[in-house]
N, C-alpha and C positions, 0 to 999 in steps of 0.2 A: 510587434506582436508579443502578445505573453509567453513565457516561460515554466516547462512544467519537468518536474523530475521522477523519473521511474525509477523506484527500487526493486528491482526484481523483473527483467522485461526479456529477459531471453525468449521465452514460452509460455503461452498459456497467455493467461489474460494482462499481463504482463505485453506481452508483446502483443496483445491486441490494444491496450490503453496506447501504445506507439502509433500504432497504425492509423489511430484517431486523430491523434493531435498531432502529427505532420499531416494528415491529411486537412487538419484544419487550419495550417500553415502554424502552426503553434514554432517555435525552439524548443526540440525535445534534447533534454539530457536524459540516458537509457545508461543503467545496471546492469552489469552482466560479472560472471563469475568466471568465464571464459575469452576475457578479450583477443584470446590471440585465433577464434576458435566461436564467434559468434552466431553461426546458424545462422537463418531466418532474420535473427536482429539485424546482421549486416546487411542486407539485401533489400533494405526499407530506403526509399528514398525520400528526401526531407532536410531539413533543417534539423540537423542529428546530431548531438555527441557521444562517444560508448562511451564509458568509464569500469574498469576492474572493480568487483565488491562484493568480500565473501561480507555476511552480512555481521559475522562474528570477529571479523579478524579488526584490532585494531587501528591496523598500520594503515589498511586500506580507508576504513573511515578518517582517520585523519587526513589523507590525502584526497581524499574526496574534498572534505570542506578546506580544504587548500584552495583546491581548484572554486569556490565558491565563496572567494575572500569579498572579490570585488563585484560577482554577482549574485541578481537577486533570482528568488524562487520565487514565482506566483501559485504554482500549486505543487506541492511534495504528496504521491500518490506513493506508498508503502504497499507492496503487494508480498515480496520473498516471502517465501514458509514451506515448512514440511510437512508432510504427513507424521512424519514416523514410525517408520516401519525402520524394525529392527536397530533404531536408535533408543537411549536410555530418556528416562522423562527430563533430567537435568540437562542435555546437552537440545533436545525439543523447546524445553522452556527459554532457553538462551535463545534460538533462534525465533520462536514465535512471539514470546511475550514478554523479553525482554531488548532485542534488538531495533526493534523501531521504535522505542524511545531515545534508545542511545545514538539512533543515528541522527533523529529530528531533533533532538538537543544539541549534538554538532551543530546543527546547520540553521540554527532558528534565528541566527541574525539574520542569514539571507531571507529567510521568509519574511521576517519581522518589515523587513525593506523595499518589498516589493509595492506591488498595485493590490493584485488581489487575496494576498495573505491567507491561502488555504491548504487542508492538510485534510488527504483522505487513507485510509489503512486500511485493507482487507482482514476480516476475521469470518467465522463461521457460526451461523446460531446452533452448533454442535455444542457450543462456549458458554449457550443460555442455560442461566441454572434456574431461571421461571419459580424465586424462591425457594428455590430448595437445593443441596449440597452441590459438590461442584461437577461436574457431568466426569462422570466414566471414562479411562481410554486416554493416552496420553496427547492424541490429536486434540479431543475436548476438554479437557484440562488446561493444556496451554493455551486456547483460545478463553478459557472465563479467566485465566490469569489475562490475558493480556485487556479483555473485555474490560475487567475491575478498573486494570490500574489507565486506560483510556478515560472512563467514569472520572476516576478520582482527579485526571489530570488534564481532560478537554477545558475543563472552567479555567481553568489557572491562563490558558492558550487563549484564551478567547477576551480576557483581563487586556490580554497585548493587541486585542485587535485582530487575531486569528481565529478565522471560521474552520471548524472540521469535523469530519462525520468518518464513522466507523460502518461495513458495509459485512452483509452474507449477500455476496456474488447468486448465491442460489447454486443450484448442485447442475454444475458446466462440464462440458465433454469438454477436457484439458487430460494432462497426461496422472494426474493425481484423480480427479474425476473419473477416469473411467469414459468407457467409449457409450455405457447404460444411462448415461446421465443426459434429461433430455431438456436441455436450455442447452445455445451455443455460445461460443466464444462473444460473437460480433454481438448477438442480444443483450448479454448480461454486460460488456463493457460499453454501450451506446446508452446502456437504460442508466447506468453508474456514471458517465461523462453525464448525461442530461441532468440527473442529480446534481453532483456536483457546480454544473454551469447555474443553478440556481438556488443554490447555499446562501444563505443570509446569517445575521447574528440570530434570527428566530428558531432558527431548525438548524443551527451548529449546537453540535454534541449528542446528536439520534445517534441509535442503530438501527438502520436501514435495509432492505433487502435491496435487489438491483431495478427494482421497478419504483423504487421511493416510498415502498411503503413501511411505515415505523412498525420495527418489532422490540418484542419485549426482553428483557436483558435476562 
């Protein structure tokens, strides 16, 4: 069976994208920042491995693609991110639009090596600047940063035979979401898995919402 890895799987859709692919008998490897202390994560039955991973700390990224010398990745699905609240936009930006490149660069031999060479990311169309400056707010900021440099660097990925799409989940009753937010967990990750299972070189590089429909950047 293929191989998928969750960056950011504690909670939230994070930890429904788990729920999926062990239930589809997939090998999940699962991110967490709490290994000793996983919630919900641990309590997932499946073909599972946790791994430690603050998404900034380098020590941890490198130990990660340690552990992913000799294996391959079929799909690396990037979900971690903050709001921020009450954090500075520079220490936002490092976690939202700067971190999941540096992780997918570790690890892109193992992607490069697999079967089905895909790579999907969570951002927010908070992040859509629809022509015009960069959106307000240090939430929507760090998503058109992160948005841009996706743009600038899906083609490069796709050169290696890497399909991948950038997604807005739609607005989910998760703990960032809010309990007003009326899409759920299992909807917006089943509508984002069906996506994904049907990614080609054609439609690698959209921004997508969770129903597969193309939005505009």
């Amino acid at each position: 069976m293929p191989n998928v890895l969750i960056i950011g799987a504690s909670r939230g859709l994070g930890l429904g994208f788990t729920q999926v692919y062990t239930k589809l008998g997939w090998k999940v490897h699962a991110t967490t920042r709490t290994i000793n202390n996983p919630g919900k994560l641990g309590t997932i039955v499946g073909d599972i491995s946790l791994y430690e991973l603050d998404v900034i700390n380098g020590d941890h990224i490198d130990e990660l693609a340690t552990n992913f010398q000799k294996q391959s990745i079929d799909l690396l699905i990037h979900n971690a991110g903050v709001y921020g609240t009450n954090m500075n936009s520079k220490m936002v930006n490092k976690i939202n639009s700067e971190a999941p490149f540096n992780i997918i660069n570790r690890l892109m031999s193992s992607i490069e090596t697999s079967n089905q060479r895909k790579i999907a990311i969570l951002t927010s169309k908070m992040g859509a600047r629809n022509g015009g400056p960069t959106p307000s707010g240090i939430y929507g900021s760090s998503k058109a940063l992160l948005n841009d440099r996706y743009r600038e660097t899906s083609p490069k990925w796709l050169e290696k035979g890497i399909k991948s799409i950038i997604f807005h989940p739609g607005w989910v009753n998760t703990d960032m979401g809010g309990t007003s937010a009326p899409i759920n967990i299992s909807d917006s990750v089943n509508g984002m898995s069906n996506v994904i299972e049907n990614l080609k070189t054609s439609n690698s590089g959209k921004f997508m919402n969770w129903k597969g429909t193309e939005l505009s950047w």
